[in-house]
C-alpha positions in Angstrom: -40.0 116.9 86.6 -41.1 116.0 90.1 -41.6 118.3 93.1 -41.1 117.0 96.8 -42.5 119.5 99.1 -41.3 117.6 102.4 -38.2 116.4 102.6 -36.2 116.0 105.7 -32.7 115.6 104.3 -30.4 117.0 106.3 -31.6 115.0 108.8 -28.8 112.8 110.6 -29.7 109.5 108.7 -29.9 111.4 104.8 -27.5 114.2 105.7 -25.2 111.1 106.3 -24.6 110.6 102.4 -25.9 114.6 101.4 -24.1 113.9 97.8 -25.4 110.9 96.5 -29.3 111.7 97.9 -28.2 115.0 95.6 -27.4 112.9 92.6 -30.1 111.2 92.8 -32.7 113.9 92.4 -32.1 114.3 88.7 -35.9 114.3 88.0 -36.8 116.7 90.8 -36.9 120.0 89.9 -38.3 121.5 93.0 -37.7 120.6 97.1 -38.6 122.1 100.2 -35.9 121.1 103.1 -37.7 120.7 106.4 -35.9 121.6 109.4 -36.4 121.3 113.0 -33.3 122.3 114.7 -30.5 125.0 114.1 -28.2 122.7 112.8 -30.4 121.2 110.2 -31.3 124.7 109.3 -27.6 125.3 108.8 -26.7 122.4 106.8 -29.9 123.1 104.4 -28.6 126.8 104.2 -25.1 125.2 102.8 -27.6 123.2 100.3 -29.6 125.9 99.1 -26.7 127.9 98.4 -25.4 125.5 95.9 -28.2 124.6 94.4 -31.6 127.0 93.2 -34.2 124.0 93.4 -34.4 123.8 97.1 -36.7 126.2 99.5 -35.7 125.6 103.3 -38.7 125.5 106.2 -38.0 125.6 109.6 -40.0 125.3 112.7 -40.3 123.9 116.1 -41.9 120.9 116.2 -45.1 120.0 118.8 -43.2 117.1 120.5 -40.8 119.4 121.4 -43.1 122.3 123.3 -41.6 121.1 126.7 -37.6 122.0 125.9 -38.9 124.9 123.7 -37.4 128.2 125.1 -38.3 132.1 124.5 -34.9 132.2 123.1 -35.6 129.3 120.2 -38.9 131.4 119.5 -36.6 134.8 119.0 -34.3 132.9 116.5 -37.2 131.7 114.6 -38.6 135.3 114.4 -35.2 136.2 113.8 -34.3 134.1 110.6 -38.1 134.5 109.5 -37.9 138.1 109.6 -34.4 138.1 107.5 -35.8 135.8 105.3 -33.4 133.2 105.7 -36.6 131.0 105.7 -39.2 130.4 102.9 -41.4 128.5 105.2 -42.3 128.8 109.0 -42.8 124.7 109.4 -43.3 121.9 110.2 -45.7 123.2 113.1 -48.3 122.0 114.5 -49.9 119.3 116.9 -49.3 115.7 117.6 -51.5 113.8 120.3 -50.3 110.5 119.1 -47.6 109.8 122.1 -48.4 112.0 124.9 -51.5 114.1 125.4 -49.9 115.2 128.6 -48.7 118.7 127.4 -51.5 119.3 125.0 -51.8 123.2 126.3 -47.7 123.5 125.8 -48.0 122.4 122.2 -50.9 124.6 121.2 -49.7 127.2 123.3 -46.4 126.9 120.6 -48.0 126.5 117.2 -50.1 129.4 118.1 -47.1 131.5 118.6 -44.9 130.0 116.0 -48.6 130.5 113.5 -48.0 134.5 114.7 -44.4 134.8 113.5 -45.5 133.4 110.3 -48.1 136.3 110.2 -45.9 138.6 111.0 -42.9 137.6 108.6 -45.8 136.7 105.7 -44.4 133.4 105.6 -46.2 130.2 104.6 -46.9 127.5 107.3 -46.5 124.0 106.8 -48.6 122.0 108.9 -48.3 118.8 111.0 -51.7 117.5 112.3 -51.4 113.9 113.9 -54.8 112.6 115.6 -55.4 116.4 116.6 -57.8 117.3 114.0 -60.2 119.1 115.8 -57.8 121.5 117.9 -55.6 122.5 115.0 -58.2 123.3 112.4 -59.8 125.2 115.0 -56.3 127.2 116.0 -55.6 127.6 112.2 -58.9 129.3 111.2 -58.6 131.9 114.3 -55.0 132.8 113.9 -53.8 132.0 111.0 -53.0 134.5 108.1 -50.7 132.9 105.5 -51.0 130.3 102.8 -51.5 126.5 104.4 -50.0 123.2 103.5 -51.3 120.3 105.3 -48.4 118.0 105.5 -48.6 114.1 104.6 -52.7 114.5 104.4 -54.2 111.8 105.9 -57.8 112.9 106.9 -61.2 111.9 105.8 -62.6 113.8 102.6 -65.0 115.8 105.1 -61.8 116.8 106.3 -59.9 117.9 103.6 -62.7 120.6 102.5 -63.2 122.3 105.9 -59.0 122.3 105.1 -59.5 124.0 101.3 -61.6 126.3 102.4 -58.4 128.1 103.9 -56.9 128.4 101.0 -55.0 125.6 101.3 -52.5 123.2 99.8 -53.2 119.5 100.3 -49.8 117.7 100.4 -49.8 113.7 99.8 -47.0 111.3 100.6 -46.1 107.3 100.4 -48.7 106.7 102.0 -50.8 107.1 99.3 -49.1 104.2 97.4 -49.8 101.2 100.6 -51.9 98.7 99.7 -53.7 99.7 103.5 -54.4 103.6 102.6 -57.5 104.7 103.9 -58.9 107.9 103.3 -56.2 109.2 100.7 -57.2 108.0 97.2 -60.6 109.1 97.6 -59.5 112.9 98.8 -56.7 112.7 95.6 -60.4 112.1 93.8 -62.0 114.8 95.7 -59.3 117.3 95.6 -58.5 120.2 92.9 -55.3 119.5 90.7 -54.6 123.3 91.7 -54.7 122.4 95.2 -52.6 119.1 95.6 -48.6 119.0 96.2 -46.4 115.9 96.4 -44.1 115.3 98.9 -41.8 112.6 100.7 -41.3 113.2 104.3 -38.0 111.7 103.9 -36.5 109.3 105.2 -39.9 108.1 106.2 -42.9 106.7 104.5 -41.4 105.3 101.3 -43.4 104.8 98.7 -44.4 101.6 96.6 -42.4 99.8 95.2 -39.7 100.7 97.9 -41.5 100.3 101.1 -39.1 99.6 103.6 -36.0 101.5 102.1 -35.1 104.9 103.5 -36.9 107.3 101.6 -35.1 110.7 100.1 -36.7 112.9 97.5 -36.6 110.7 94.2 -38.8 108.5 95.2 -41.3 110.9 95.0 -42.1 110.2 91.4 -44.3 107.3 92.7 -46.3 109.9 94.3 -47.1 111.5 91.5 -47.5 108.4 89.4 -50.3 107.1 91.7 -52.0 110.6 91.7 -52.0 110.3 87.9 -53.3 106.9 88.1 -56.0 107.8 90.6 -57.1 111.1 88.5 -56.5 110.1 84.9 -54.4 112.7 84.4 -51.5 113.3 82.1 -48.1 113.0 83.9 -46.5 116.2 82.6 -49.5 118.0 83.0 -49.9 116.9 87.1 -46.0 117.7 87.6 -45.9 121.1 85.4 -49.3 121.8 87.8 -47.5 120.9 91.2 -45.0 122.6 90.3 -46.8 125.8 89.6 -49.0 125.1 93.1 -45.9 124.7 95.4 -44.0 128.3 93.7 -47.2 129.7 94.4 -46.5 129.6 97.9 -43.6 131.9 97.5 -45.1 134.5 95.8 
């Protein structure tokens, strides 16, 4: 059974057709629902409710620092606090678009990092051309466990990342023909360190590049991992498994 750590599904676009992307996850025993606004939130609490595989992570995300208000940051604490939350994310920075508000955005993962402290929550990271200024953020302030999102850094990368005790979460990616730095830090990287995810309804994997992605498709994740390591099928899912409850405990 397959675990998708990432999975944006209640999303407009996947939310759209909730029951069949459901159906479909017969081989997917575990799923973290990512959520960046209240109403996503909402609709994955509906989807939890019904169904024990799914964990729900919310956060604000670093494109959205400018609209941002004290008032979003209280209802994070808020649901954090209650636990209505396993996972304060995805957070983090993204210089990719517009480095124009680059204080605004680390001036919000920093605070949205301290509610995860406070609430002992997990953080689930986004870290897009921004290397350098999240690591450096993460290893003063933060104090929970760590999953680096959709990895796509060098290897030199990835270990100043483990050393934080962290999880190292790969994606479709991993599966292009094009991908770059990713099979050689699945080589470099622990079994007891790596997670699977989808980042749906982006980055499909081989062979359905080019589909909207939703969490079943993240069995070719995990079959390219296995391919990559050598490793037993079973034994990398039962392992991923364990990794991503881990987080929880």
């Amino acid at each position: 059974m397959y675990t998708d750590s990432h999975a944006h599904i209640t999303c407009d676009p996947l939310y759209e057709r909730i029951d069949e992307v459901l159906e479909n996850m017969d081989l997917v025993s575990r799923c973290m629902i990512m959520c960046t606004t209240l109403e996503e939130f909402h609709r994955a609490q509906k989807v939890k409710d019904r169904d024990p595989r799914f964990k729900v992570a919310l956060g604000w995300f670093p494109s959205d620092a400018k609209t941002i208000t004290s008032e979003d940051l209280k209802a994070l604490y808020d649901l954090a606090a209650a636990k209505q939350i396993d996972c304060l994310g995805e957070i983090g920075l993204d210089y990719y678009w517009d480095t124009s508000f680059n204080d605004l955005q680390k001036e919000l993962f920093i605070q949205q990092i301290e509610i995860a402290n406070q609430t002992h929550l997990p953080i689930s990271i986004h870290m897009r051309d921004s290397t350098k200024d999240c690591l450096e953020i993460l290893k003063k302030h933060a104090r929970t466990r760590i999953i680096f999102h959709c990895f796509s850094g060098s290897v030199e990368t990835m270990k100043e990342c483990l050393k934080m005790d962290s999880l190292i979460s790969f994606a479709g990616p991993l599966t292009f023909k094009n991908a770059r730095h990713a099979p050689d830090c699945v080589l470099a990287c622990p079994i007891e360190r790596i997670l699977t995810e989808t980042d749906s309804p982006y980055l499909t994997p081989v062979p359905y590049r080019g589909k909207q992605n939703e969490p079943k498709y993240v069995e070719y994740v995990a079959k390219k991992i296995c391919e990559l390591k050598g490793l037993n099928e079973s034994l990398l899912c039962s392992q991923i498994e364990s990794n991503f409850l881990s987080l929880f405990q």
